[in-house]
Every structure is written in C-alpha cells, then in structure tokens.
DRENTOR-674470 format. One line per 2 residues: number of its first residue (from 0); their letters; for each residue x negated, z negated, y of N, C-alpha, C, O, CB. Coordinates in Angstrom, 2 decimals. Each point is the difference from the previous one (the first is absolute). Glycine has a CB too. Layout:
NUM> a> X,Z,Y,X,Z,Y,X,Z,Y,X,Z,Y,X,Z,Y | ...
//
This chain:
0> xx> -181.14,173.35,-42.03,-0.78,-1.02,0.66,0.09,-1.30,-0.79,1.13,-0.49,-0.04,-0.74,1.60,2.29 | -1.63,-1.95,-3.05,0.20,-1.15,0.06,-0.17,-1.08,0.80,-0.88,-0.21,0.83,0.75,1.13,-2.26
2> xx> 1.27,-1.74,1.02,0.28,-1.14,0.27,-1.18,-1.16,0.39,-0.92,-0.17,-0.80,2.81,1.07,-0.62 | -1.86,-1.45,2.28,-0.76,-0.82,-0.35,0.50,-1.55,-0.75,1.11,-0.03,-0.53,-2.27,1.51,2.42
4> xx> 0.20,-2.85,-1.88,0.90,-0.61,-0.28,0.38,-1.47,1.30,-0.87,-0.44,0.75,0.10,1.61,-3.54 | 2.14,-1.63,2.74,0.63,-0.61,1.11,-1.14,-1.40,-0.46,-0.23,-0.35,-1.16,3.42,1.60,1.59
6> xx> -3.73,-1.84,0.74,-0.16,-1.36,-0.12,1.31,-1.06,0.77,-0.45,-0.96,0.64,-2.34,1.80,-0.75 | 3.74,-0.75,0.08,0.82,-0.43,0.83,0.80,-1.46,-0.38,0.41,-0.94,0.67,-0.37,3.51,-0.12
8> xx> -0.07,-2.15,-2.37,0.16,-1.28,-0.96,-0.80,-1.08,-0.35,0.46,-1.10,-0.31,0.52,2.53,-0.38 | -2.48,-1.07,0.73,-0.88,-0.49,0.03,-0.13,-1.63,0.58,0.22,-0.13,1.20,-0.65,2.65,-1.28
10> xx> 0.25,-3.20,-0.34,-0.53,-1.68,0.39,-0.89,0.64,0.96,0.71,0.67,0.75,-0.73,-2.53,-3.09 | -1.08,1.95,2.63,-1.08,-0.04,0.41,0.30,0.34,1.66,0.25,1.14,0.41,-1.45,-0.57,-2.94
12> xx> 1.16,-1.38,3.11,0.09,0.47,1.75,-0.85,0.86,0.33,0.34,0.57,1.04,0.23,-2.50,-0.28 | -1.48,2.26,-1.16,-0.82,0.80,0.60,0.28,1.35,-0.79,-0.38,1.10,0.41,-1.35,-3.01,0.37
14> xx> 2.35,1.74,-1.80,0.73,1.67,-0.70,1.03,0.17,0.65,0.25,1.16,0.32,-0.71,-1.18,-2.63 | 1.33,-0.98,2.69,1.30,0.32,0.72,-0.37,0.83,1.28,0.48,1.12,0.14,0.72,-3.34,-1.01
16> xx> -1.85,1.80,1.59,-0.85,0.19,1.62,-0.12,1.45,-0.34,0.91,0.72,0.42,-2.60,-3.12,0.32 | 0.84,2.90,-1.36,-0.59,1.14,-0.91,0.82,1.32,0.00,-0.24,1.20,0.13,-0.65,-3.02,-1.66
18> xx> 2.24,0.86,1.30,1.23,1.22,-0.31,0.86,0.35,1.15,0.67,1.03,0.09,-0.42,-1.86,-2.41 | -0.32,-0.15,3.23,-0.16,0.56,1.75,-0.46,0.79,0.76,0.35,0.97,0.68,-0.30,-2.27,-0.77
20> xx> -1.33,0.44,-0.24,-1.16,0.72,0.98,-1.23,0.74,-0.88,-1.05,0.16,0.62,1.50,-2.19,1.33 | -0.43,2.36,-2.97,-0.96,0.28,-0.59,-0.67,1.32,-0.18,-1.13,0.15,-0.48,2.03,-1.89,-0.20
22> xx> -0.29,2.46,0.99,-0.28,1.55,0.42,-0.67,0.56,1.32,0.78,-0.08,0.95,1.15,0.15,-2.23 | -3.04,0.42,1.57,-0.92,0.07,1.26,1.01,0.50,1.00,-0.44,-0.39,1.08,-1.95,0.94,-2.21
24> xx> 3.41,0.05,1.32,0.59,0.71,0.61,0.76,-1.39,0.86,0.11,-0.22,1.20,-0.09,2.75,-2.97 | 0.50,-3.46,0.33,1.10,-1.00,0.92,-0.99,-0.71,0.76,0.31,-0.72,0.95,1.78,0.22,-2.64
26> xx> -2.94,0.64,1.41,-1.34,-1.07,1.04,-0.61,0.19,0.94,-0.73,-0.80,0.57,0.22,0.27,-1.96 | 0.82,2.12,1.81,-0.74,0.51,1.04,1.80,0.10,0.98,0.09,-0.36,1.18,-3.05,2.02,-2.68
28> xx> 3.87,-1.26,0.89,0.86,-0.07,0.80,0.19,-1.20,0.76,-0.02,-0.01,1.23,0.74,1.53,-2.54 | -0.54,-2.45,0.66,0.31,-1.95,0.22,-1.44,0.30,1.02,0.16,0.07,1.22,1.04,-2.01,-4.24
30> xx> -2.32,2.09,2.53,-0.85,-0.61,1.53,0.52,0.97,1.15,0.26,-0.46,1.12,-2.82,-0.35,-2.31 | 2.68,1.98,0.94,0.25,0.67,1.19,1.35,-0.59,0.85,-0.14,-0.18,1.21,-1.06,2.28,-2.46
32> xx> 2.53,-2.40,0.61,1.08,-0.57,0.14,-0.49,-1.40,0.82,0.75,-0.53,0.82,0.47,1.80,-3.06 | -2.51,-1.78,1.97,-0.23,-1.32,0.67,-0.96,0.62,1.57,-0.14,-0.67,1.02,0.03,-1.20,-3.88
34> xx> -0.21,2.69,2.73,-0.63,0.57,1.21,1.05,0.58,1.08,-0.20,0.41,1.14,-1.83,0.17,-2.69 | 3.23,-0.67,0.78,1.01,0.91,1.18,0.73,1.21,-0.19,0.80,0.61,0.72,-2.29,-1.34,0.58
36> xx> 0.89,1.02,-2.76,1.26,1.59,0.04,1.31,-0.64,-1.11,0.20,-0.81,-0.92,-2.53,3.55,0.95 | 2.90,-1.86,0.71,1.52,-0.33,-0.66,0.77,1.39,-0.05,1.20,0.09,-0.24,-0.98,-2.67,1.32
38> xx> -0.96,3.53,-0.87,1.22,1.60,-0.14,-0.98,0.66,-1.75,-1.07,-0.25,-0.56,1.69,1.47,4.57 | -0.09,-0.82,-4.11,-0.20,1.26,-1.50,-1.18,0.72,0.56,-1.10,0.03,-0.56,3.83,0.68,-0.37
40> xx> -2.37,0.00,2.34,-1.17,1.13,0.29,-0.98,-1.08,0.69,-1.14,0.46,0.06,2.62,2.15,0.44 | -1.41,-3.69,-0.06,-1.47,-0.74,0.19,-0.91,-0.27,-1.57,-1.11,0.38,-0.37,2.39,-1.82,2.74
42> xx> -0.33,0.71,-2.94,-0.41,-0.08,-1.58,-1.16,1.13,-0.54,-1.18,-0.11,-0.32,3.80,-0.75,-0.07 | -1.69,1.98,0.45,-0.16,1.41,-0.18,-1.60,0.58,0.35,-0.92,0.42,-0.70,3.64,-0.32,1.33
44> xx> -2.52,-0.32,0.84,-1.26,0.38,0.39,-0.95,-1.10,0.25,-1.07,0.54,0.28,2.12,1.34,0.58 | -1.14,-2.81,-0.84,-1.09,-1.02,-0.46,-0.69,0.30,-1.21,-1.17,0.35,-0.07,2.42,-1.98,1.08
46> xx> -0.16,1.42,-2.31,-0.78,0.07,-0.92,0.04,1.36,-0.89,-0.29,0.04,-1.20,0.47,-2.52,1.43 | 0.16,3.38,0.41,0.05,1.55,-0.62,0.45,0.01,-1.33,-0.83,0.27,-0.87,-1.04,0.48,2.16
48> xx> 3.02,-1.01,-1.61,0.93,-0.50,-1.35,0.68,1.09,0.35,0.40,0.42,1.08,-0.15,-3.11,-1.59 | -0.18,3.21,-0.91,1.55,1.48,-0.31,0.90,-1.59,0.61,-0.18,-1.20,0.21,-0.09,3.79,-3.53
50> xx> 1.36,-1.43,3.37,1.26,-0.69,0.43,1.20,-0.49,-0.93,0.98,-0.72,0.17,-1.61,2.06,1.64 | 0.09,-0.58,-2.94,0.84,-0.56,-1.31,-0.52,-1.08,-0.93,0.59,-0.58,-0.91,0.16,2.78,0.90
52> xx> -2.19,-2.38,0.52,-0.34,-1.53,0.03,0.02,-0.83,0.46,-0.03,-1.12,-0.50,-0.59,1.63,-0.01 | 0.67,-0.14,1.90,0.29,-1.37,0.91,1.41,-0.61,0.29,0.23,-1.05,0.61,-2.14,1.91,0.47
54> xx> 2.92,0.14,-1.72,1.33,0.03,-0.36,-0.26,-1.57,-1.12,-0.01,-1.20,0.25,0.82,4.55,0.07 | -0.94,-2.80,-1.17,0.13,-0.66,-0.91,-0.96,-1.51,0.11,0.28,-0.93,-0.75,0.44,3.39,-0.43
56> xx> -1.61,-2.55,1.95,-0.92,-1.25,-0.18,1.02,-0.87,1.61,-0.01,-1.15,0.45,-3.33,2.55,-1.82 | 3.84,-0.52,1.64,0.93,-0.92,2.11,0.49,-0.97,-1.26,-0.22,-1.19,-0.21,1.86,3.45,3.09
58> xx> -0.49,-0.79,-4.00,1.15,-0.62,-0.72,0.03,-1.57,-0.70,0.69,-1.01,0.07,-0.49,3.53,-0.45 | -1.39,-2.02,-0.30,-0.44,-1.26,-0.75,-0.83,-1.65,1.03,0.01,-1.15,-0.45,-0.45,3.61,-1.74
60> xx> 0.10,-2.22,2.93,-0.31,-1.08,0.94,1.27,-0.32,0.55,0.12,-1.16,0.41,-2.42,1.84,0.13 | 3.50,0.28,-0.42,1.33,-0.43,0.25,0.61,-0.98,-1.14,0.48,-1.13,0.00,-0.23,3.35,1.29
62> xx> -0.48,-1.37,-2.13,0.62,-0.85,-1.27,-0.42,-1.24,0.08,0.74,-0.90,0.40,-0.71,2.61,-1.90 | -1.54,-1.95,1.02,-0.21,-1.22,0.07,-0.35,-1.02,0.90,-0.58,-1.07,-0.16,0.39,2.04,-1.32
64> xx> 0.76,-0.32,2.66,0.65,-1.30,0.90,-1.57,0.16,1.18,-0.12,-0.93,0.81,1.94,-1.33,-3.24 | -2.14,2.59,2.44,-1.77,0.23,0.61,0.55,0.74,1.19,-0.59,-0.47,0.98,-1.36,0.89,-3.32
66> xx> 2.63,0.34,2.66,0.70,0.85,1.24,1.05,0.55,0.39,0.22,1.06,-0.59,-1.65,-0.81,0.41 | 2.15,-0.52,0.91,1.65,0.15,0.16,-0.30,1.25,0.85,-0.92,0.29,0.76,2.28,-2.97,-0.74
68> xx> -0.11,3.39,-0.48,0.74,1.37,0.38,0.72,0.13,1.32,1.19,-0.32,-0.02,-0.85,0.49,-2.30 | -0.86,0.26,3.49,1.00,-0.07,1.00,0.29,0.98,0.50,-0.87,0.85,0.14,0.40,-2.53,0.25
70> xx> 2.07,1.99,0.16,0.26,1.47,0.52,-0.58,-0.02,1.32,0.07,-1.15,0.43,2.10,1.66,-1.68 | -2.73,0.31,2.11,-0.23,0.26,1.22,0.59,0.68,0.85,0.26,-0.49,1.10,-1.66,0.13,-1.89
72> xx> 1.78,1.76,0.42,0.89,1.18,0.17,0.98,0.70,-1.03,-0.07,0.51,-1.12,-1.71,-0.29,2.50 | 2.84,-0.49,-0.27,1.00,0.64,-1.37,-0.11,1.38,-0.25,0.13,0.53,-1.10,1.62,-2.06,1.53
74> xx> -2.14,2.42,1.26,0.07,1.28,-0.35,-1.38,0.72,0.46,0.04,0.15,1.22,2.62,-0.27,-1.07 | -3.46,0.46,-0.53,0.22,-0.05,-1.67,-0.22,-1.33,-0.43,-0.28,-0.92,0.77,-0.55,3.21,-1.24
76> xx> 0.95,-2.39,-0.73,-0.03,-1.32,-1.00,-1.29,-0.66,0.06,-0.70,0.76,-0.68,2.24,0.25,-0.96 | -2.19,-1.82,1.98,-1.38,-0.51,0.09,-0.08,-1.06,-0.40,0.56,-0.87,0.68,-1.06,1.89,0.81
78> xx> -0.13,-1.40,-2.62,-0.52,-1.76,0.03,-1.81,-0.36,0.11,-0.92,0.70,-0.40,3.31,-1.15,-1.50 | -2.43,-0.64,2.46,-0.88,-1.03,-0.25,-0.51,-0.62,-0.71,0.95,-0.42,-0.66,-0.33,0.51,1.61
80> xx> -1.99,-0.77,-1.61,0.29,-1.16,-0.73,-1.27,-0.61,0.81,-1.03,0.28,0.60,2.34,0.40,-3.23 | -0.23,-2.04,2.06,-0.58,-1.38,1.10,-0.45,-0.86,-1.08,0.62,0.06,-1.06,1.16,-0.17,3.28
82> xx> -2.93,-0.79,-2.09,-0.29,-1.21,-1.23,0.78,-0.62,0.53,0.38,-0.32,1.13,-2.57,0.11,-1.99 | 2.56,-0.04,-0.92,0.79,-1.53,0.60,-0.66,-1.28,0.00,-0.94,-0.07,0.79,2.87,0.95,-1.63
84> xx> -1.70,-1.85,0.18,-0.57,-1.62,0.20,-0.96,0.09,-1.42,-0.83,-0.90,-0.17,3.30,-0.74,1.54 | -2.37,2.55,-2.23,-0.98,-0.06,-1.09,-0.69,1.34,-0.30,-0.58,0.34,-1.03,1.94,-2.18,0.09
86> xx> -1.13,2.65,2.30,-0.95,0.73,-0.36,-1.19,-0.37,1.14,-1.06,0.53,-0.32,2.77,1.34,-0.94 | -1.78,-2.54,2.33,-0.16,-0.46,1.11,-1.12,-1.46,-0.44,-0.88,-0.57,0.65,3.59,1.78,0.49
88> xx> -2.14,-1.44,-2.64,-1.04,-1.43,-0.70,-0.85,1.21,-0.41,-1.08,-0.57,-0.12,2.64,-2.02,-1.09 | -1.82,3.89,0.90,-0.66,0.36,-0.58,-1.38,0.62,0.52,-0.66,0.85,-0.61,2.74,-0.95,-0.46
90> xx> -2.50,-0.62,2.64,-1.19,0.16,0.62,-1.10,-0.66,-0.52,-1.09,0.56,-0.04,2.30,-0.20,1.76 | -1.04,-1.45,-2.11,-1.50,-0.58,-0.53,-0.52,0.55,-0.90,-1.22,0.19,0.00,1.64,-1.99,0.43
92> xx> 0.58,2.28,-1.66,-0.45,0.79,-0.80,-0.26,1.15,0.47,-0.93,0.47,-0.65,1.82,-1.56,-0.71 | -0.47,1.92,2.29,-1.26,1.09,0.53,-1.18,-0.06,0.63,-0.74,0.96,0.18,2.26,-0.15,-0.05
94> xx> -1.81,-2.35,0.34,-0.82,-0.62,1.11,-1.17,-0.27,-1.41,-1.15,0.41,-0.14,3.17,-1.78,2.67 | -1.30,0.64,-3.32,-0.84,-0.45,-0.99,-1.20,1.48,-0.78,-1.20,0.15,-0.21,3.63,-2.37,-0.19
96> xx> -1.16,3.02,0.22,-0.25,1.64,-0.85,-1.39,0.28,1.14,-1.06,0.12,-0.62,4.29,1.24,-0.32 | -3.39,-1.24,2.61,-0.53,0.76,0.68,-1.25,-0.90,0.02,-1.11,0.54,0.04,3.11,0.78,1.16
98> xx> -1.86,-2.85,-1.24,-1.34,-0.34,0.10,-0.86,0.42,-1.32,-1.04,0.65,0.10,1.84,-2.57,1.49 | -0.21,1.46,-2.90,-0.40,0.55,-0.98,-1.05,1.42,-0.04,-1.19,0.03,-0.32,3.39,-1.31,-0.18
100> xx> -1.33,2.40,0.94,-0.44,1.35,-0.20,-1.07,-0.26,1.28,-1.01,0.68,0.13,3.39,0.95,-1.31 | -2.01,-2.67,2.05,-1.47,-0.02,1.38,-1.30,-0.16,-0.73,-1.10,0.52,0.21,2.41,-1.97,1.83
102> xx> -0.91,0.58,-2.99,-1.45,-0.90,-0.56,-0.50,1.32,-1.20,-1.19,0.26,-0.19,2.19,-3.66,0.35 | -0.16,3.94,-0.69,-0.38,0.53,-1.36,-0.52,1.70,0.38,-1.08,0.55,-0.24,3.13,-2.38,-1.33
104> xx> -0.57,2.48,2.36,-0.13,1.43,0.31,-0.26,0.06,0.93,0.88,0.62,0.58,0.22,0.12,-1.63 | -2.11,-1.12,1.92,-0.19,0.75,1.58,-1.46,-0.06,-0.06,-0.62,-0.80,0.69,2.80,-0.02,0.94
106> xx> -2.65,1.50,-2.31,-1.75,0.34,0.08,-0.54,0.27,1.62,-1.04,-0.39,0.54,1.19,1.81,-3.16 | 1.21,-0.43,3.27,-0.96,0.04,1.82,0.90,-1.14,0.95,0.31,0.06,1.19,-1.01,3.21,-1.02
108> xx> 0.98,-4.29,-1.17,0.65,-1.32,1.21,1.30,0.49,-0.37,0.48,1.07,-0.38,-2.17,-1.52,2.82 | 2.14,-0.86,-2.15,1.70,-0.23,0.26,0.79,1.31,1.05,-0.49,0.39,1.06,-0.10,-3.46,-1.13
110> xx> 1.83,3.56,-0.51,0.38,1.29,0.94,1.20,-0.82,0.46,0.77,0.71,0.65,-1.60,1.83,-1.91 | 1.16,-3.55,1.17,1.28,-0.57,0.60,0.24,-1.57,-0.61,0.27,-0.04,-1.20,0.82,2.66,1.39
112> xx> -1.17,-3.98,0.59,-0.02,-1.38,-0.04,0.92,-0.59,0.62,0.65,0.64,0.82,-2.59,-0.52,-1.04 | 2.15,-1.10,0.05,0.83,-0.86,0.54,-0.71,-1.04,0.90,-0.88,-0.81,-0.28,2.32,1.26,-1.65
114> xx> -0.76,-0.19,3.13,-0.87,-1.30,1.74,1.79,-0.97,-0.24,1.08,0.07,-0.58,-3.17,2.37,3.77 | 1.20,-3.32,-2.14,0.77,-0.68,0.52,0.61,0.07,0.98,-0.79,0.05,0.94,-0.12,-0.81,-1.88
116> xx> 2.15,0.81,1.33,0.45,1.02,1.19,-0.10,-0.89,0.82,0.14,0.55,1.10,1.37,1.12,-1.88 | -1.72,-3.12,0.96,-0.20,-0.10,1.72,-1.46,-0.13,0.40,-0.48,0.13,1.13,2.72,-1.41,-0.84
118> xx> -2.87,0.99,-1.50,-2.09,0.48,0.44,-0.20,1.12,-0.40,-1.11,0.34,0.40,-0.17,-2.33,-0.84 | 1.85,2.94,-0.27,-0.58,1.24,-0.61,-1.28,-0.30,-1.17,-0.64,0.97,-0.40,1.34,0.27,2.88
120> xx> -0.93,-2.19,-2.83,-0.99,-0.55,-1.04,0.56,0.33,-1.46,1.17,-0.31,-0.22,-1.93,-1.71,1.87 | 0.01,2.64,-2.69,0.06,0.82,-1.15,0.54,-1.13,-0.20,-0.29,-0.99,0.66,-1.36,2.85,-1.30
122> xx> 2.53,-1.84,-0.33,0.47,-1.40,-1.39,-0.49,0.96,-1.14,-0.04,1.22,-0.15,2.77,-2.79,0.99 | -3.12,0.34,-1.66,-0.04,0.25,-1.44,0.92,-0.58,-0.89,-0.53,-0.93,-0.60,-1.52,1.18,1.03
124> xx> 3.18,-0.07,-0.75,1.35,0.13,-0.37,-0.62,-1.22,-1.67,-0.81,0.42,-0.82,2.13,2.98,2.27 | -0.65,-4.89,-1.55,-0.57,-0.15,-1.35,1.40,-0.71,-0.05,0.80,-0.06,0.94,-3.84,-0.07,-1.28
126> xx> 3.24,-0.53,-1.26,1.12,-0.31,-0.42,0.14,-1.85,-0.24,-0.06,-0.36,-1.18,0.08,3.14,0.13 | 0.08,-3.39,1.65,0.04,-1.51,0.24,1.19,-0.59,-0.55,0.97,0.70,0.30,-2.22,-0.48,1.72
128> xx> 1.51,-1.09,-2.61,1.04,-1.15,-0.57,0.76,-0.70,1.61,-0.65,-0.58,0.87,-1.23,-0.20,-3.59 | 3.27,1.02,2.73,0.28,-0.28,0.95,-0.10,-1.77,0.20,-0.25,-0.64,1.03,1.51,3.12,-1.11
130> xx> -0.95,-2.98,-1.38,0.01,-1.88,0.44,-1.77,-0.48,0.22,-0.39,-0.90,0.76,3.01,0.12,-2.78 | -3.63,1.81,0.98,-1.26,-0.86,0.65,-0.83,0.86,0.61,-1.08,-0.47,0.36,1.01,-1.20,-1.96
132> xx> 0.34,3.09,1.87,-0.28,0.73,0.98,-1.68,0.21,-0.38,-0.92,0.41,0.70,3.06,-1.35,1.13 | -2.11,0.52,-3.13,-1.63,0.50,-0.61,0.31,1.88,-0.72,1.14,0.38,-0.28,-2.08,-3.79,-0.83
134> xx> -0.01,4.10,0.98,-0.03,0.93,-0.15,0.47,0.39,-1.44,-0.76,-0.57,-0.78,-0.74,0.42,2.66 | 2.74,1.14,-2.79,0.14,-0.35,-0.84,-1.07,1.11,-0.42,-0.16,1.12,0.50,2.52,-2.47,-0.46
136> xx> -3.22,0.62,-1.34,-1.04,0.74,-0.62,-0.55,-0.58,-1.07,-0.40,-1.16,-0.01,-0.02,2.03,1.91 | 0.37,0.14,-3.13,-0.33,-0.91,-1.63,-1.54,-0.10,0.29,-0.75,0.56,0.80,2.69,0.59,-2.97
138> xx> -2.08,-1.94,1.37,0.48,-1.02,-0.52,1.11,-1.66,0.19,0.24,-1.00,-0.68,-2.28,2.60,0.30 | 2.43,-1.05,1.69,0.20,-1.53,0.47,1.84,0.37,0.36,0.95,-0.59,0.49,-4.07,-0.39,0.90
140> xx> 2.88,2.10,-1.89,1.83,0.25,-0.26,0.17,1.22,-0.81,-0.63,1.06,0.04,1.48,-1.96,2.35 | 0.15,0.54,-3.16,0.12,0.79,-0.86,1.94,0.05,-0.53,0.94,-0.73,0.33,-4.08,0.16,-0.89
142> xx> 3.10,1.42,-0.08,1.76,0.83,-0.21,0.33,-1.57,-0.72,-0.73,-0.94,-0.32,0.68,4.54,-0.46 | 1.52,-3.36,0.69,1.00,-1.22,-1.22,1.33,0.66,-0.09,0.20,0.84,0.87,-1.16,-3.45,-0.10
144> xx> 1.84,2.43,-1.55,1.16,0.49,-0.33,0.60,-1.10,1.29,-0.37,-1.14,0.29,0.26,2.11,-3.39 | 1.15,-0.12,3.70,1.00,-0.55,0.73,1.03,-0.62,-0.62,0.14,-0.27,-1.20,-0.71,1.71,2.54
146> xx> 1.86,-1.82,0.29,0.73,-0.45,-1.16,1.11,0.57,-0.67,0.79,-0.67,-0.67,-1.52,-0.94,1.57 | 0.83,3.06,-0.70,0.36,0.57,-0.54,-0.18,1.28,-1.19,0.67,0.89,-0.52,-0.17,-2.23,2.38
148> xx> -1.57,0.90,-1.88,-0.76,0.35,-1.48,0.52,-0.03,-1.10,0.12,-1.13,-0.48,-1.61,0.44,1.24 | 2.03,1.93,-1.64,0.33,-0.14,-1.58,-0.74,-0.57,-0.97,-1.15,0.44,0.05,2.04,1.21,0.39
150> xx> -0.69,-2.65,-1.56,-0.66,-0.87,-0.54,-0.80,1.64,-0.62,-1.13,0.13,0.49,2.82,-3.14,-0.89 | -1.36,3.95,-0.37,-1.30,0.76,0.20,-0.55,0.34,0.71,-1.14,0.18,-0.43,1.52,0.21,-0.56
152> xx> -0.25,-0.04,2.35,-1.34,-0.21,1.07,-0.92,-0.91,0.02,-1.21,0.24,0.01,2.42,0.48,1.15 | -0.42,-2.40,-1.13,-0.99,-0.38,-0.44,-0.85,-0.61,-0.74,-0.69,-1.01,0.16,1.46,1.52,0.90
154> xx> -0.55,0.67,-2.43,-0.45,-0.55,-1.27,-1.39,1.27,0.21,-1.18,-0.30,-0.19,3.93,-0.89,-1.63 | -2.35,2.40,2.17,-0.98,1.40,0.79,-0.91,-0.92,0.82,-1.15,-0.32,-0.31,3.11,2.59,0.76
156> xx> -1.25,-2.68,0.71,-0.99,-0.91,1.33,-1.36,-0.66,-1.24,-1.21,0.21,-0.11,3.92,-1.47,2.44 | -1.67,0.40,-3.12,-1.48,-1.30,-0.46,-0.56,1.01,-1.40,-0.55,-0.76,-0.80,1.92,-2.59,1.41
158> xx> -1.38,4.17,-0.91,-0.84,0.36,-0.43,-0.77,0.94,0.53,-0.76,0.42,-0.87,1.83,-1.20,-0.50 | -1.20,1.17,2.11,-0.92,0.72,1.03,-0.82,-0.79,0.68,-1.14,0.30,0.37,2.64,1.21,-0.06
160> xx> -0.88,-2.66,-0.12,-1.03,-1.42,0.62,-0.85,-0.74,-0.78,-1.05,-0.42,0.48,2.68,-0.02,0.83 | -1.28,0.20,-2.59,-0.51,-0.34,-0.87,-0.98,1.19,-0.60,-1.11,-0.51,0.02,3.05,-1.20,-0.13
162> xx> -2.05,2.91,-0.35,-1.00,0.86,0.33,-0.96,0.33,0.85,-1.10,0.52,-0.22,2.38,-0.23,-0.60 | -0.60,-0.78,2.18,-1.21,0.09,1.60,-0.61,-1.28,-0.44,-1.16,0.05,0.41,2.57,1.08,2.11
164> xx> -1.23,-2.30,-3.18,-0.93,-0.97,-0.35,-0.23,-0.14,-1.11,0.05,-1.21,-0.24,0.37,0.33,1.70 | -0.71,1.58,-2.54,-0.78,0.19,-0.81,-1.24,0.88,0.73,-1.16,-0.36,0.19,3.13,0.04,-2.03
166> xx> -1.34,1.54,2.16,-1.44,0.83,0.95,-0.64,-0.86,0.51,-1.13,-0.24,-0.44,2.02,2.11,1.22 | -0.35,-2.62,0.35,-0.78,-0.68,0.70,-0.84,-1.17,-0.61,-1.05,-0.37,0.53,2.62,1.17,1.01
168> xx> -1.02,-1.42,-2.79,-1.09,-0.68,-0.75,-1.13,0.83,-0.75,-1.14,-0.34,-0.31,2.91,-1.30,0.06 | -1.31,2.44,0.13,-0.96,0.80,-0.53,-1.35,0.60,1.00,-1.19,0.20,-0.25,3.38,0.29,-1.29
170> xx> -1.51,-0.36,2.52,-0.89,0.31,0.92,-1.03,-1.37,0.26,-1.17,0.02,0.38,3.04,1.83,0.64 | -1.30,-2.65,-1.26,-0.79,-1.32,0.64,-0.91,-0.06,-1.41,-1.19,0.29,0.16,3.25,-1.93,1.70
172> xx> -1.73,1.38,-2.91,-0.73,-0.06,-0.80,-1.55,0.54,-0.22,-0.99,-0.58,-0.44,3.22,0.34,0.04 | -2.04,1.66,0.90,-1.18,0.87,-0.06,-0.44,0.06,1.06,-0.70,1.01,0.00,1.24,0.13,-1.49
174> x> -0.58,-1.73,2.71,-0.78,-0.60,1.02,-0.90,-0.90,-0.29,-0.67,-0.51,0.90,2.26,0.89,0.23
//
C-alpha cells in the first residue's frame, strides 16, 4: 500500500486542517458525530463503512484531538466517541460544505438546509468578519502571512501576490 503524503508539517492552515479532516470518511463521520451518534454500530450503519475503516478513521479523529474515547461498558468492553471542543468548531465548516453542494449539486432542490430553530426559516450560512461584520469576500479581503509565518512563507505568500497582480494588470490592460 502506498503511502500517502502527511500535510501535518506544512505552514499552510488549510493543509494542516486537510490532515485531520481531509479524507471523506473523517467528514461524514464528524457531521454525523454532530447530529448525535456516538457508538461504532451507529457510525456503522449510517454510513455503511467496513469496520476496519471506521476503526481506523474513529482512531485518527481520536488522535487528532477532533473526538475523545469513552468507556461505556466494561463488560463487554464498549466505547463511545464524543466531539470534543474542536471537533464541535468543526460545524460551520460542514454548514459552509452543505450550502455549497446546495447551490452547486442539487439539480432537484436542496435535500437537507439549515432553519433557524426558533422560526424554522432556511439560513443561508455566509462567512462575516467578526469586528466589521461585512461579508468576507475578494476582492475586498484577501489571505496575508500571519504572525507566525516562516520568513519563507512569506517570501511564497508575496510572490503569489505579486503574480495575482500582474494577472490582474494584465487583465485590466486588455479591457
């Protein structure tokens, strides 16, 4: 079997994220885990996973901290897994994932949305700046090296920016 390769070293937050959650399996588990199952055989039969995969994808959402291990029964031996506080941040990004596939993949309508639970009124799930609470969206926001950015990140960052504006002069030009 090969290997794949770890993004785990990676600068890039969104490669790190990747090496979490980045496999369809850890993503369908985590939403289901946010809907309420917490046993192996709910897992199991929700999403019709061999069991030597879903072994291995509980394990790894254990590992990386996304769902804690709990005993239930000693005899026989039974555990649980419960989100914890960061796998539990990881709803918007399924909220975000479902409106997405609403707008793009649902040719006969939306098969499942998000209301508002005390009107029952659809939301459309968007991503806002918490200090000016304007919508974040490029042109009018865009990536920057943090502050913990390796001076090659962001020497990578500004030349990739400096390329998006050459294109973009270029684009203007031939207008």
């Amino acid at each position: 079997m090969m290997r794949r390769k770890s993004f785990e070293n990676l600068e890039c937050p969104i490669a790190r994220s990747l090496e979490r959650v980045g496999e369809w399996w850890s993503i369908l588990i985590l939403r289901d885990a946010l809907l309420g199952s917490t046993r192996f055989e709910q897992f199991q039969k929700n999403l019709d996973i061999a069991p030597n995969i879903l072994t291995r994808r509980l394990t790894a959402l254990v590992e990386s901290g996304m769902l804690e291990k709990r005993r239930y029964s000693e005899r026989p031996p039974r555990d649980e897994y419960v989100l914890t506080e960061q796998g539990k941040d990881f709803r918007p990004v399924l909220w975000a994932l479902l409106a997405w596939g609403n707008r793009h993949f649902a040719p006969d309508g939306a098969s499942l949305v998000i209301v508002d639970a005390e009107t029952g009124a659809i939301a459309e799930p968007v991503m806002v700046d918490a200090t000016s609470l304007r919508r974040i969206e490029a042109p009018a926001f865009r990536t920057a090296p943090g502050p913990g950015a390796s001076d090659a990140f962001r020497a990578r960052h500004a030349k990739r920016a400096a390329l998006r504006a050459e294109v973009a002069a270029a684009l203007l030009s031939d207008a």
